[in-house]
C-alpha positions in Angstrom: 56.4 121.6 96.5 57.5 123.8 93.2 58.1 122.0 90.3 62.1 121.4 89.5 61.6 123.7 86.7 60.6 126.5 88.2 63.3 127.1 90.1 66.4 129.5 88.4 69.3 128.2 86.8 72.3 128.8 88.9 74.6 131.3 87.8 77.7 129.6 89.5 78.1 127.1 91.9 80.1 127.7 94.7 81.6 124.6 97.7 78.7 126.3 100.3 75.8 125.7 97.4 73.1 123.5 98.9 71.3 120.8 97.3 68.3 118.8 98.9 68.9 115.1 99.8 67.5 112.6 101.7 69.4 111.1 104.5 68.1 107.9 106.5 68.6 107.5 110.2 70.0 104.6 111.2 68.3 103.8 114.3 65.4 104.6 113.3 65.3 104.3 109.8 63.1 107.3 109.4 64.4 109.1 106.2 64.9 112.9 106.4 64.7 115.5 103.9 68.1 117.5 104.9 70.2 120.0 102.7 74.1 119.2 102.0 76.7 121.2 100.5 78.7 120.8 97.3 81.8 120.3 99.6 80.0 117.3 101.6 78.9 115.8 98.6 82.4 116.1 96.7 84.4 114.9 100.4 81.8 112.3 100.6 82.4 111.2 96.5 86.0 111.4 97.0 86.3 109.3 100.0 83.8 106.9 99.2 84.1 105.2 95.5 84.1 101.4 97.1 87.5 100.7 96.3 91.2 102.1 98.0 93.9 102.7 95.3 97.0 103.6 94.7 98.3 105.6 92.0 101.6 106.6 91.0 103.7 107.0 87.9 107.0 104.9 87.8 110.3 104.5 86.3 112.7 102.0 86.8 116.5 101.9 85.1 119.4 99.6 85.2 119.1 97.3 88.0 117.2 99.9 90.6 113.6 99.2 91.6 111.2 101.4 90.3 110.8 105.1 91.5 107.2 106.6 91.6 106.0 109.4 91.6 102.7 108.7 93.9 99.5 110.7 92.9 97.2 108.8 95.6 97.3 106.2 98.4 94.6 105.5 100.3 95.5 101.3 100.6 97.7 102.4 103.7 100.2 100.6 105.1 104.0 101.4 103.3 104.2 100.3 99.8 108.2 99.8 98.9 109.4 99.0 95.2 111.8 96.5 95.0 114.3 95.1 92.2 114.2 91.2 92.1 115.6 90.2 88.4 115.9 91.7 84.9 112.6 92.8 84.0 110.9 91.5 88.0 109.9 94.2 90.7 107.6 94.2 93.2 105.8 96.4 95.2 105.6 95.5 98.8 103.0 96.6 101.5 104.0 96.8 105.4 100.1 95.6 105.4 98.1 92.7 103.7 95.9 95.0 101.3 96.3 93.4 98.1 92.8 90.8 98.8 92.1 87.9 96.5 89.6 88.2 93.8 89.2 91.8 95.0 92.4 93.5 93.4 93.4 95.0 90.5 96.2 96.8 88.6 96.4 99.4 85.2 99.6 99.6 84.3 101.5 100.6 81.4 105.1 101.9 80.1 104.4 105.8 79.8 106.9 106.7 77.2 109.2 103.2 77.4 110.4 101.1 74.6 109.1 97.7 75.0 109.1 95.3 72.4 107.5 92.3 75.1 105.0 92.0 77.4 104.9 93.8 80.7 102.0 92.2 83.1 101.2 91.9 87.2 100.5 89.3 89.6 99.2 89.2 92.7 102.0 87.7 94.6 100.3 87.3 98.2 98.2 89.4 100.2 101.2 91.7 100.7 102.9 91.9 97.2 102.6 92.3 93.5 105.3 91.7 91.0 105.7 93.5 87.7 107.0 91.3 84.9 108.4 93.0 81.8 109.7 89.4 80.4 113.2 89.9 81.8 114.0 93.4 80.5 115.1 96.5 82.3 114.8 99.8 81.2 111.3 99.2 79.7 109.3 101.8 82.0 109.1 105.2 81.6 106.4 107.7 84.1 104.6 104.4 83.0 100.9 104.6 84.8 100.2 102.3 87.6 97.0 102.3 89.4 96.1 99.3 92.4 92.2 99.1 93.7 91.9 97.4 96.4 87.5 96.6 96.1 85.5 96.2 99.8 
């Protein structure tokens, strides 16, 4: 086998670039040297970080739940903003994604004015509620990210 620095620099890489890997078979556990291409290692990376997310910006005014703008959602299930109180929304899930000890949230209030604290809790399995200590109006394209870890 040729050293890894004999080979050529690449010049560009393209999605049908190969790269050498190993890849074990299960029922054997044998392990193969295989090629895969850029494009089945990014699908693979992309799909495959360990946790599901959710990832939206949101605003909410007045007394209307928040609106988002969602980036990503691989938790599944519908996820529904709702208005509860000054300053109390949640985000609801038609499924029970939101695990204990295995969820988080990164939020903030994009370009709002908030003078208080704005924080999350994991309500139930199904729900989390956004607290901005009883204020409206405080969030603006603010970023909101859930993972969900296996």
């Amino acid at each position: 086998m040729a050293i890894i620095y004999s080979y050529p620099d690449a010049t560009s890489v393209t999605s049908g670039n190969k790269i050498i890997g190993t890849q074990t078979d299960p029922t054997t556990e044998e392990n193969k040297t295989v090629q895969f291409t850029i494009a089945q290692v990014a699908a693979f990376a992309n799909t495959s970080p360990g946790y599901t997310a959710y990832t939206a910006l949101i605003t909410q005014a007045g007394t209307a739940a928040p609106t988002a703008l969602v980036l990503t959602n691989t938790i599944g299930g519908t996820l529904t903003w709702g208005y509860t109180s000054p300053g109390i929304y949640t985000l609801t899930s038609s499924a029970t994604p939101f695990t204990n000890n295995q969820t988080i949230l990164f939020l903030n209030i994009g370009s709002g004015n908030i003078l208080n604290e704005i924080n999350w809790t994991r309500t139930s399995t199904s729900v989390i509620t956004i607290n901005t200590n009883g204020v409206n109006d405080r969030i603006t394209a603010g970023a909101f990210e859930i993972r969900v870890y296996a």
